[in-house]
Each structure stands twice: as C-alpha cells, then as structure tokens.
GUROBA-148330 format. One line per 4 residues: number of its first residue (from 1); their letters; for each residue x, y, z of C-alpha. Coordinates in nm, 3 decimals. Last residue first. Example, Ala and Ser with C-alpha at 12.3 -4.5 7.8 and 13.67 -1.06 7.14 Angstrom:
BEGIN
2	SA	1.367/-0.106/0.714 ~ 1.230/-0.450/0.780;
This chain:
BEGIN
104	XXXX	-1.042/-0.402/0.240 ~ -1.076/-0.766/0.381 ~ -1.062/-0.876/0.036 ~ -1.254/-1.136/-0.187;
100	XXXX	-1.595/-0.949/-0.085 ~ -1.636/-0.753/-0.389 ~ -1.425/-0.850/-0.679 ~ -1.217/-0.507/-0.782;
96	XXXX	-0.960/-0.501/-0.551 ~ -0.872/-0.862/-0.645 ~ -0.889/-0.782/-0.981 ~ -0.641/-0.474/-0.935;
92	XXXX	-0.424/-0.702/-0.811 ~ -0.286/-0.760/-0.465 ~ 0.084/-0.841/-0.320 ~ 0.174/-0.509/-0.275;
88	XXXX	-0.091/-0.273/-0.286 ~ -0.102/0.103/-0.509 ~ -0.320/-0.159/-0.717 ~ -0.172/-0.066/-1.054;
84	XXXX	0.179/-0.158/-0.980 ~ 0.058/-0.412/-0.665 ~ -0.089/-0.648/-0.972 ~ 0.006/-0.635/-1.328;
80	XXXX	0.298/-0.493/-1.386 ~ 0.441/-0.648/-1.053 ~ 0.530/-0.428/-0.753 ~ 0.887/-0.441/-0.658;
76	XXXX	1.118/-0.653/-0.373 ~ 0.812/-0.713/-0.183 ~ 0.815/-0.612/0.220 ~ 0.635/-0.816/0.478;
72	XXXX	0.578/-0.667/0.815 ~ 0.525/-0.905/1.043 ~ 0.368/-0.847/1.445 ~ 0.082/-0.665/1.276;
68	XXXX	-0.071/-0.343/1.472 ~ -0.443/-0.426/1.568 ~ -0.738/-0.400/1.413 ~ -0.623/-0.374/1.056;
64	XXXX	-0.848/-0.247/0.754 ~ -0.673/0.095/0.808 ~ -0.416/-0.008/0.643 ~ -0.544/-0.172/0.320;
60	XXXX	-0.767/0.106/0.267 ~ -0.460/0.345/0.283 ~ -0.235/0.169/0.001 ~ -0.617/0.219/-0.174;
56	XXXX	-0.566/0.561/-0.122 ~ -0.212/0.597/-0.229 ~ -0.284/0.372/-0.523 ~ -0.598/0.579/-0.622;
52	XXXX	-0.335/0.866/-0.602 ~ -0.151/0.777/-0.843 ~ -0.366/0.681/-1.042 ~ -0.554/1.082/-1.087;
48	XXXX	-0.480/1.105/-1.433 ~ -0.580/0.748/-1.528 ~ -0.287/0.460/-1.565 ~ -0.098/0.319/-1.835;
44	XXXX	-0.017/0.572/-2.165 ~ -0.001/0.846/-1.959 ~ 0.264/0.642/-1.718 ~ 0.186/0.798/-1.357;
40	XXXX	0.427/0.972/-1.111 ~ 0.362/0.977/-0.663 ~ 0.271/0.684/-0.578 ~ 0.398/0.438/-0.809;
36	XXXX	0.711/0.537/-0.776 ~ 0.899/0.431/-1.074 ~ 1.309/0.314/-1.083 ~ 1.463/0.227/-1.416;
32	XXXX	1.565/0.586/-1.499 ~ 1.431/0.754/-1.147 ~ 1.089/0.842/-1.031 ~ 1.046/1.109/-0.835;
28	XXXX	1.018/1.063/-0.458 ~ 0.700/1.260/-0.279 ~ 0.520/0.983/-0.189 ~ 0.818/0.773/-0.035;
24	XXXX	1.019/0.948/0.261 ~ 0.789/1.177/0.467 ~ 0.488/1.012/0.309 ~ 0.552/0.709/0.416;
20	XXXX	0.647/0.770/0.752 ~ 0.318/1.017/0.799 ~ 0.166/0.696/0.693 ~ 0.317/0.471/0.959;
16	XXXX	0.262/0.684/1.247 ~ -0.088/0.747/1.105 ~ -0.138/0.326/1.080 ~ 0.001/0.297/1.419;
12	XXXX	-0.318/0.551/1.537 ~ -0.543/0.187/1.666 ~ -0.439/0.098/1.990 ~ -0.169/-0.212/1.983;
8	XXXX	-0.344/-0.517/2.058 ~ -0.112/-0.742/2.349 ~ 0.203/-0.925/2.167 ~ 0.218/-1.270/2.133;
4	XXXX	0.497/-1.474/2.095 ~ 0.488/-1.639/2.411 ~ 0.165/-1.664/2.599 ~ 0.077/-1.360/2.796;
C-alpha cells in the first residue's frame, strides 16, 4: 500500500461516531454565550423542529461517505449564516438547498 493511504474502512464508523456525538454533544444546553445548535433553537430564528433538521442533515453529511476520512476538520463555531442553520459545518443552508451542488 502506497504511503499515506489507508485501506477503506467498512461502512458502521459513522454509528461509532454518532453514538459519540450524541453521548457528549446533543444533549448539552446551551450556555450564556455558548449555543448548541443541536439540541436548543432561537424562536425568533429557526422552526420548532430545527434542531433536529440540523441533527439530521449533520447525519446526511455522514453517511454520504464511502469510506472513513483520513482528516477530520473541526471549525472553531458555526457561522450565523451557514453551518448555524445547516446543522453542517462549513455549508449553508443555500448550499443544502440547490440540488446537485452537494454530495449529500
């Protein structure tokens, strides 16, 4: 095997993962300064159920790999605009909504 490269993973990472998640994130209030996206909504922002249309799009994204990635890139916080109302970091809600422009 050529350096670097790892063989394919089989596919039940993303469970490990998930069960991961929501062993220490889902279920976390929000703090003063700190919201979990996740778990809490903002009446005057998001639809009842937002939160979890982030967890399941968060879930989309996941299952949408293959194989387990080598990288795992982690963003600092969500922006108001994109990953905050996605439920995925580094992806808008525009992006979710344009058919075709995601793998997802």
């Amino acid at each position: 095997m050529a350096p670097g490269l790892r063989p394919a993973h089989p596919v039940g990472w993303q469970e490990r993962f998930w069960s991961l998640l929501e062993q220490q994130l889902f279920d976390r209030p929000s703090l003063d300064g700190l919201f979990n996206q996740y778990r809490d909504n903002v009446p005057d922002l998001d639809k009842p159920d937002g939160a979890s249309i982030r967890r399941q799009n968060f879930r989309h994204y996941l299952d949408s790999f293959k194989v387990r990635p080598v990288l795992l890139l982690l963003g600092e916080a969500a922006g108001y605009r994109g990953g905050r109302f996605s439920g995925v970091v580094f992806t808008s809600e525009g992006q979710l909504l344009t058919p075709g422009m995601l793998p997802f």
